[in-house]
C-alpha positions, -999 to +999 in steps of 0.1 A: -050-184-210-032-157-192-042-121-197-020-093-210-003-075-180-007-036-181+027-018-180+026+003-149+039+034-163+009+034-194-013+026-163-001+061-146+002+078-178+040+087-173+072+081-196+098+050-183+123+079-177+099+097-156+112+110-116+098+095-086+086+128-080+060+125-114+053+094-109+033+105-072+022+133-089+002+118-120-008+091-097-023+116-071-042+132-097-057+099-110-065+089-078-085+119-072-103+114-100-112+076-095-114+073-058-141+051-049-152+077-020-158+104-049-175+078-071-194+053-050-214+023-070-186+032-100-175-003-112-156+010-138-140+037-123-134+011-090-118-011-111-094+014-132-084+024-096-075-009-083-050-009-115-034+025-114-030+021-074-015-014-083+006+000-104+020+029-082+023+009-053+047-011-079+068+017-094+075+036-060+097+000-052+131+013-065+144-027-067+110-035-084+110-004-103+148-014-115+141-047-125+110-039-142+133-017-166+158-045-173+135-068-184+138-091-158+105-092-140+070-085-154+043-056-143+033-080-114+071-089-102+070-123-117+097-142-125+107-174-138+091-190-124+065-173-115+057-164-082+022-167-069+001-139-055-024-147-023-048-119-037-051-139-070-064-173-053-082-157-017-121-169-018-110-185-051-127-222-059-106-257-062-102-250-098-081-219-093-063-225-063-025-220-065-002-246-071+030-248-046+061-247-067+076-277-084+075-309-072+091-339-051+105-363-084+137-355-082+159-365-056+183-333-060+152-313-060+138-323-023+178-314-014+174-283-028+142-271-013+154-284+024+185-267+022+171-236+008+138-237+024+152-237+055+183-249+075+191-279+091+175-313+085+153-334+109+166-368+121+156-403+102+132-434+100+135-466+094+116-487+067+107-524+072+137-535+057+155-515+081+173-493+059+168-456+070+147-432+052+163-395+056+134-370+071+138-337+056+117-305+063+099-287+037+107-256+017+092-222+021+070-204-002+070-172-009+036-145-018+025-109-025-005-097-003-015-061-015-037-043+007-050-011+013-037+022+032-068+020+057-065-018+062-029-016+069-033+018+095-060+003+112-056-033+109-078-066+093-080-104+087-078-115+050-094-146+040-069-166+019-066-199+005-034-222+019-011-245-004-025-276+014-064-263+005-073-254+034-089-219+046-077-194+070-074-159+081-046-137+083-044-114+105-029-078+096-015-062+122-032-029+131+006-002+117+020-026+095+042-007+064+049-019+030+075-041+024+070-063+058+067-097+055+044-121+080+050-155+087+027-182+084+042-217+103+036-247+089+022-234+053+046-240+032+059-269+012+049-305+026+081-321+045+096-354+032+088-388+048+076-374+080+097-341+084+081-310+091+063-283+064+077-251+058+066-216+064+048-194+042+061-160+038+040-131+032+057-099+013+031-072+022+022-044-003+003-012+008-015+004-019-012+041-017-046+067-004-055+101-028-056+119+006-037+106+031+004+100+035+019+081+064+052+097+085+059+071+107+030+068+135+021+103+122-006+106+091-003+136+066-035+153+052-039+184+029-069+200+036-085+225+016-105+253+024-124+286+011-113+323+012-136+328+036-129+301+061-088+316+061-099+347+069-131+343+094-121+307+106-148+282+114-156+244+123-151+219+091-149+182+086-121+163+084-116+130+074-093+107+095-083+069+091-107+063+119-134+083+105-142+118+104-140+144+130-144+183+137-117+203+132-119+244+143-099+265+117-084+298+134-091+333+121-066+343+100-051+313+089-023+313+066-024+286+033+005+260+044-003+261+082-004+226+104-029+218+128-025+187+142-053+163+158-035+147+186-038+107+191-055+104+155-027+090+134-015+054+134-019+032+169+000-002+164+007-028+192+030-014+218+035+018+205+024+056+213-006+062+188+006+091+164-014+125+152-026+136+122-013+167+108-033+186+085-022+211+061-040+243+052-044+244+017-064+277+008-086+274-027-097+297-050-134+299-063-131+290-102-150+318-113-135+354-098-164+376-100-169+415-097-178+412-057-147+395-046-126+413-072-139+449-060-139+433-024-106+426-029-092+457-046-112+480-018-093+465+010-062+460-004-064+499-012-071+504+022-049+484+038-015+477+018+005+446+033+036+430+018+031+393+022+068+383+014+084+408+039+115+392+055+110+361+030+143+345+021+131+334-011+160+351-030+195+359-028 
């Protein structure tokens, strides 16, 4: 028995009609919330995150996103019929392992799949009564692989169940983005009377991060920090997609500036490794009290500044 599949936007907590631009931002603040970094040994919470990052990662796809709407695909972009999802079956046992799709019965059928599978046809054999038996190659087969914004930055092998039963890795290339696809020769559908199997194509998902953004090769971080950090500077910890490093905050720094840690955003294959850019973000205590209100009010009274001078915030 299948189980009910959430609708994404009851997942984020957002209205169908909602913008892009809500969507991120309700998703943002649920991820901050559920994060397994924030709470480790959380099942629950771990688990509620898998779905609502499932579920962005899902709604930020216009064409999915579209489709969804008109009814013609379900929450995980199954149609009829459905497609198969690698995540579903990978480590799974013998009685859960995916099924290819369809079958060989009908003659018009393995003439479909080698003509849509893939082009061409192989040459022929002959049976013992000499008649010849047409060799045809198999079709492809299509998946969903969702993975995670570190494993995709950095890299990783997936172990995965194949259509045949056997096991394998796949490797993720160290850069790759949503929406690629990886090939997998010789996985797909078996060929007929001798031809060669097809190819099994991999659509890659990237779940989104609560913290970090990718710009290219370059990653985008927020940072926040104290009153007193903006104003005195000092040494704080950031976290990167490598790990975390020291970062040294100037005196004086303004909410909104960038400091950027060269080399430390995303290094695929034959390409210059990108930085990470980090935003200033400065944060009020919650609680105002008397000393940093008089504090405040003292130096302000002593020295009077206008901090919009020359903005060109209004006409």
């Amino acid at each position: 028995m299948t189980s009910k599949i959430d609708d994404p936007y009851k997942v984020i907590g957002v209205k169908p009609d909602a913008t892009d631009a809500e969507i991120k931002k309700a998703y943002r603040a649920l991820a901050k919330e559920l994060h397994p970094d924030i709470n480790p040994g959380n099942a629950k919470n771990d688990e509620r995150f898998k779905k609502v990052s499932a579920a962005y990662n899902f709604l930020r796809d216009p064409e999915k996103r579209r489709r969804f709407d008109a009814g013609e695909i379900d929450a995980t972009g199954a149609e009829v019929p459905p497609r198969e999802f690698y995540r579903d079956y990978a480590g799974s046992g013998q009685a859960n392992r995916y099924q290819t799709t369809g079958d060989f019965d009908d003659l018009s059928d393995i003439f479909a799949r080698a003509f849509g599978g893939r082009a061409g046809m192989g040459g022929g054999r002959y049976d013992s009564a000499g008649g010849m038996r047409m060799q045809m190659p198999g079709g492809d087969v299509q998946y969903n692989l969702e993975i995670s914004f570190l494993d995709a930055v950095n890299g990783t092998k997936y172990p995965v169940k194949t259509p045949d039963g056997h096991s394998l890795e796949i490797s993720i290339p160290a850069g790759i983005e949503h929406g690629q696809t990886l090939r997998l020769a010789g996985r797909g559908q078996p060929g007929f009377n001798g031809g060669p199997p097809g190819d099994a194509l991999v659509h890659v998902g990237v779940a989104p991060h609560p913290h970090f953004e990718r710009d290219g090769a370059d990653i985008l971080l927020d940072l926040p920090i104290s009153i007193d950090e903006a104003v005195l500077g000092g040494t704080v910890s950031v976290p990167t997609i490598a790990g975390r490093v020291k970062l040294r905050i100037p005196a004086g720094s303004s909410g909104g500036r960038v400091m950027r840690l060269k080399g430390k955003g995303v290094s695929a294959k034959g390409r210059k490794a990108g930085n990470q850019l980090v935003t200033l973000r400065i944060v009020l205590p919650d609680h105002i009290d008397a000393d940093l209100k008089s504090a405040i009010e003292n130096w302000h009274k002593a020295h009077p500044y206008d901090a919009r001078k020359g903005w060109k915030g209004e006409r």
